[in-house]
C-alpha positions in Angstrom: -26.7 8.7 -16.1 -22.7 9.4 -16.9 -20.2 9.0 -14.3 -18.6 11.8 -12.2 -14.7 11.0 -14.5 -17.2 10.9 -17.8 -18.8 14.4 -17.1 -15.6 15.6 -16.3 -13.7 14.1 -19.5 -16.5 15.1 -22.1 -17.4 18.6 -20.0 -13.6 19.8 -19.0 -11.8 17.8 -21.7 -9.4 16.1 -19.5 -8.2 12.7 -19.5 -9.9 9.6 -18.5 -6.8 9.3 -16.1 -7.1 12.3 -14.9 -10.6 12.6 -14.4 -10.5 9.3 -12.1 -7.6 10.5 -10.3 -10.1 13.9 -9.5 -13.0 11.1 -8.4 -10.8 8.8 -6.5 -9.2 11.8 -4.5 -13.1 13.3 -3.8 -14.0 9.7 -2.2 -11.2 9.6 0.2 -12.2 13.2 1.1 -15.9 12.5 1.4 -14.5 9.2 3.4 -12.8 10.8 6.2 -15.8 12.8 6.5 -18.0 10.0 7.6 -15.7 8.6 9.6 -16.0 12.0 12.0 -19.7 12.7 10.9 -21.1 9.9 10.2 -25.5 9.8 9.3 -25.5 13.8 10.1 -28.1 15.6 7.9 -25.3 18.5 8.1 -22.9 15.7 6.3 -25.2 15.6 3.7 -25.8 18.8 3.3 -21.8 19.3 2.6 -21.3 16.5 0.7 -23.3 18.0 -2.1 -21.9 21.5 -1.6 -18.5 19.6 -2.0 -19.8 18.1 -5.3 -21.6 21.6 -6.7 -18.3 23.4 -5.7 -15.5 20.4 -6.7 -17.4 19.3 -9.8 -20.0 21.7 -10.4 -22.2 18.3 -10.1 -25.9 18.6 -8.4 -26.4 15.8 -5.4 -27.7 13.4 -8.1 -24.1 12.2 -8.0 -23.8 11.6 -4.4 -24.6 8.0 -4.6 -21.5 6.9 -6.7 -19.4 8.9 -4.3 -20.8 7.3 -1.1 -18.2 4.8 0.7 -20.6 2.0 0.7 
């Protein structure tokens, strides 16, 4: 499976620079959310609306967004 940045690059036709920059800013987001929700089923459950609405990305992507 592609990366979140390599979807983006080839899909949006952005930069590989850009498209990290897009990824790397999602984790941190995604991060402070588990440091206030952390193991919630609700967490999950807006983690992936995050990605659908961010990225346009189903959940299958959740794992290489995960802070651990």
């Amino acid at each position: 499976m592609q990366t979140i940045a390599q979807v983006l690059v080839e899909r949006d036709k952005i930069s590989k620079e850009d498209a990290d920059e897009q990824v790397a800013e999602f984790k941190l987001e995604i991060a402070e959310l588990f440091m206030h929700q952390s193991g919630t089923y609700e967490l999950w459950e807006e983690i992936a609306d995050l990605l659908a609405g961010t990225f346009g990305l189903e959940p299958d992507y959740i794992e290489e967004i995960l802070p651990y």
